[in-house]
ZAMIGU-175867 format. One line per 10 residues: number of its first residue (from 1); for each residue x negated, y, z of N, C-alpha, C, O. Coordinates in steps of 0.2 Angstrom, whole numbers, plus 2048, in hexadecimal, padded with zeros to 3 digits. Each point is the difference from the previous one (the first is absolute). Example, Ala and Ser with C-alpha at 12.3 -4.5 7.8 and 13.67 -1.06 7.14 Angstrom:
BEGIN
1	7BE 7E4 827 804 806 800 7FC 806 800 7FB 7FF 803  807 806 7F9 7FC 806 801 804 805 803 7FD 806 801
//
This chain:
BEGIN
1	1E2 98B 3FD 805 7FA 802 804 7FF 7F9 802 804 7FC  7FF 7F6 804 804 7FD 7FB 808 7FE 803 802 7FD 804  801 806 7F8 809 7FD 803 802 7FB 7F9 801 801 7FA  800 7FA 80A 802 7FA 7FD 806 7FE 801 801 7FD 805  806 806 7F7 804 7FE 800 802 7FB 7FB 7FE 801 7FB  806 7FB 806 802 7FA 7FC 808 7FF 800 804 7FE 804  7FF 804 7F6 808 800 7FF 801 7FC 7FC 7FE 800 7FA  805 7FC 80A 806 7F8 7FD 805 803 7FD 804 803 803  7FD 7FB 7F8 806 801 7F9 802 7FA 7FD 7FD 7FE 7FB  808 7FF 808 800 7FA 7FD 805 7FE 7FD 805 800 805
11	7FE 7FE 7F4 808 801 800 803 7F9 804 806 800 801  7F5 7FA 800 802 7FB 803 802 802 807 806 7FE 801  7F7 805 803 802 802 805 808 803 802 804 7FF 804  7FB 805 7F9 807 807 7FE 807 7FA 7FF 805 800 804  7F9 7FC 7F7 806 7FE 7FE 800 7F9 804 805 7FD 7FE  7F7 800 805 802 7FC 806 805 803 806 805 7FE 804  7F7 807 7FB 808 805 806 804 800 7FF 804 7FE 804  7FD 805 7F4 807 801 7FE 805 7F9 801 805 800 802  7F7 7FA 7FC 802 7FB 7FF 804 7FC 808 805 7FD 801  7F7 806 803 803 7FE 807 806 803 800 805 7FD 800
21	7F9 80C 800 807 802 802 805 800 7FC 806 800 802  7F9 7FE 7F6 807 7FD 7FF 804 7FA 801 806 7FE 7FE  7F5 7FF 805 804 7F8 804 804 800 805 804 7FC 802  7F8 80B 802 802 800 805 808 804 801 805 7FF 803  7FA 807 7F7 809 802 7FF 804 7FD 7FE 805 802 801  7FA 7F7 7FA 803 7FD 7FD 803 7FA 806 805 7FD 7FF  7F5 801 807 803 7FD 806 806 804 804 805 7FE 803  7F8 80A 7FD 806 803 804 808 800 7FC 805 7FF 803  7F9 804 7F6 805 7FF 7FB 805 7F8 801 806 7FF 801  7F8 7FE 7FE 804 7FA 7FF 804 7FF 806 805 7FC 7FE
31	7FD 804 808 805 802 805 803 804 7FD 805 7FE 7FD  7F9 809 802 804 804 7FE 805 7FF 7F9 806 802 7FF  7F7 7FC 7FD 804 7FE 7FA 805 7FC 803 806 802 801  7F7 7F9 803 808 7FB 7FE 804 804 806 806 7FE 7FF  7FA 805 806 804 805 800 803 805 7FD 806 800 802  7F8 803 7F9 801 805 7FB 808 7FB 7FB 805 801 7FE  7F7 7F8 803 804 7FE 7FC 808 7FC 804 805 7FF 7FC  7FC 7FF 80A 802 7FF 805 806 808 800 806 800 7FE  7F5 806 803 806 806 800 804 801 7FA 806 801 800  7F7 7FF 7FA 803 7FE 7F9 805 7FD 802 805 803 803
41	7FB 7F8 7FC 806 7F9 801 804 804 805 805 803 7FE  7FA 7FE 808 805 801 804 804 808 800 804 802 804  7FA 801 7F7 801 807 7FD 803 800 7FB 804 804 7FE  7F9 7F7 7FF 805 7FE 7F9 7FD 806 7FA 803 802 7FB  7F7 7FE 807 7FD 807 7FA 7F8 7FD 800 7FE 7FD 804  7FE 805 7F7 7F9 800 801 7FC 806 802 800 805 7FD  7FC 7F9 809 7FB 807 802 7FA 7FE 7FF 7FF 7FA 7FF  7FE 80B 801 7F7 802 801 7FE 7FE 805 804 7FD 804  7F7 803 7FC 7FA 7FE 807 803 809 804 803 801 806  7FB 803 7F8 802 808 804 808 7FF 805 801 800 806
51	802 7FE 7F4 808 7FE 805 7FF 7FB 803 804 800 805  7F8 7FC 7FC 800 7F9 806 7FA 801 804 800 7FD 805  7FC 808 7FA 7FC 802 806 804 804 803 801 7FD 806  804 809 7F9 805 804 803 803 7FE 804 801 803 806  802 7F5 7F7 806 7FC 804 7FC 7FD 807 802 800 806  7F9 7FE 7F8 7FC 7FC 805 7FC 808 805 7FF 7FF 806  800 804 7F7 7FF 807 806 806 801 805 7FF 802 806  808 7FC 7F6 807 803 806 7FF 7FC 804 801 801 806  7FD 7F9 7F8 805 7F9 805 7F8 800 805 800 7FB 803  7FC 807 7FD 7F8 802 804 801 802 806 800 7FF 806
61	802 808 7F5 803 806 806 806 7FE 803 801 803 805  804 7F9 7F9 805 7FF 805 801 7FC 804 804 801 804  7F6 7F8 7FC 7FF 7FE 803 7FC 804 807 802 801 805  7F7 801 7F8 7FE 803 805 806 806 807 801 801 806  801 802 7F4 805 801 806 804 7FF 804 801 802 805  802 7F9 7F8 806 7FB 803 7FC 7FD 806 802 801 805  7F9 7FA 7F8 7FD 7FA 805 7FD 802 805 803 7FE 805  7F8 805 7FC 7FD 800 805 803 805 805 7FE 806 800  807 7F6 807 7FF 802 804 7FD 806 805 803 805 801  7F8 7F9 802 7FB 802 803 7FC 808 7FC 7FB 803 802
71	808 7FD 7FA 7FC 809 7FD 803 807 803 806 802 800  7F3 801 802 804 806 802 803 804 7FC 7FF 7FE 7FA  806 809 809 803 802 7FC 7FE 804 7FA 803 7FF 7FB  7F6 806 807 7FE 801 7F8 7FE 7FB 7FC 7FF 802 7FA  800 7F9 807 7FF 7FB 7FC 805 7FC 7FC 7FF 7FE 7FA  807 802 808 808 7FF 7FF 802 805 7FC 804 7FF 7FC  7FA 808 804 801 806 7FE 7FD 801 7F8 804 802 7FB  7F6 7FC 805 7FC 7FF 7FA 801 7F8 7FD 7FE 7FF 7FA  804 7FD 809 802 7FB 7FB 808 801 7FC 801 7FF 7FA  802 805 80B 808 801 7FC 7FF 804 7FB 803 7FF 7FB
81	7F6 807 806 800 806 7F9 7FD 7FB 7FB 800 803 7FA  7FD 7F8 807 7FB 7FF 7FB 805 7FB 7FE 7FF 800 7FA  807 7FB 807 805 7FD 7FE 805 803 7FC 803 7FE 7FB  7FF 808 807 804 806 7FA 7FC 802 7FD 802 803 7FB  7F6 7FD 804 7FE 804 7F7 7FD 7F9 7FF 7FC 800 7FC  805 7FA 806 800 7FB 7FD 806 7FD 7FC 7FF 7FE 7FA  808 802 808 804 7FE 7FE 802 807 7FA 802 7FE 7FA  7FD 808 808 801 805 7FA 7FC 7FD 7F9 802 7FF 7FB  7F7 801 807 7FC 7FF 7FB 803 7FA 7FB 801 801 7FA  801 7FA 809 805 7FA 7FF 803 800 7F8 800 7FE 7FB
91	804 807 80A 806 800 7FE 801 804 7F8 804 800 7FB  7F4 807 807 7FE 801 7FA 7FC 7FB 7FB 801 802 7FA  7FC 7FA 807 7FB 7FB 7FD 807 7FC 7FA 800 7FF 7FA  806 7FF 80B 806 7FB 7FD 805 805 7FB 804 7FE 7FD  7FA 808 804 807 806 7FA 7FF 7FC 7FB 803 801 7FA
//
């Protein structure tokens, strides 16, 4: 018996990929910048992309807990913990 494998190496292919997903972070990115740049201005300092994912983590988490009526208690219970080492982390991200 003959085993006939055939392995495709293509660097067109590879970096076809590559080329997707960096369009694709750079479409996620760009909300995010001009946010990044929105908190700057209203903070009065310049941050990072790490400190504006942070910020936009607290206000996630605090909506989720705040907003939705209807959640049961452990589920209220894990949004509040998950909104204090959110706003901790925060606030370490902002030293």
């Amino acid at each position: 018996m003959h085993n006939k494998e055939m392995i495709l190496s293509t660097p067109w292919g590879s970096r076809l990929i590559a080329d997707k997903l960096n369009r694709i972070v750079e479409m996620v990115n760009r909300p995010v910048n001009l946010l990044r740049q929105y908190y700057a201005q209203v903070l009065e300092r310049e941050l990072n992309m790490r400190q504006t994912w942070s910020l936009i983590e607290a206000q996630v988490a605090f909506f989720l807990g705040v907003m939705p009526v209807g959640y049961a208690f452990p589920l209220r219970i894990a949004a509040l913990i998950w909104l204090i080492v959110a706003v901790r982390k925060c606030r370490q991200q902002l030293a």
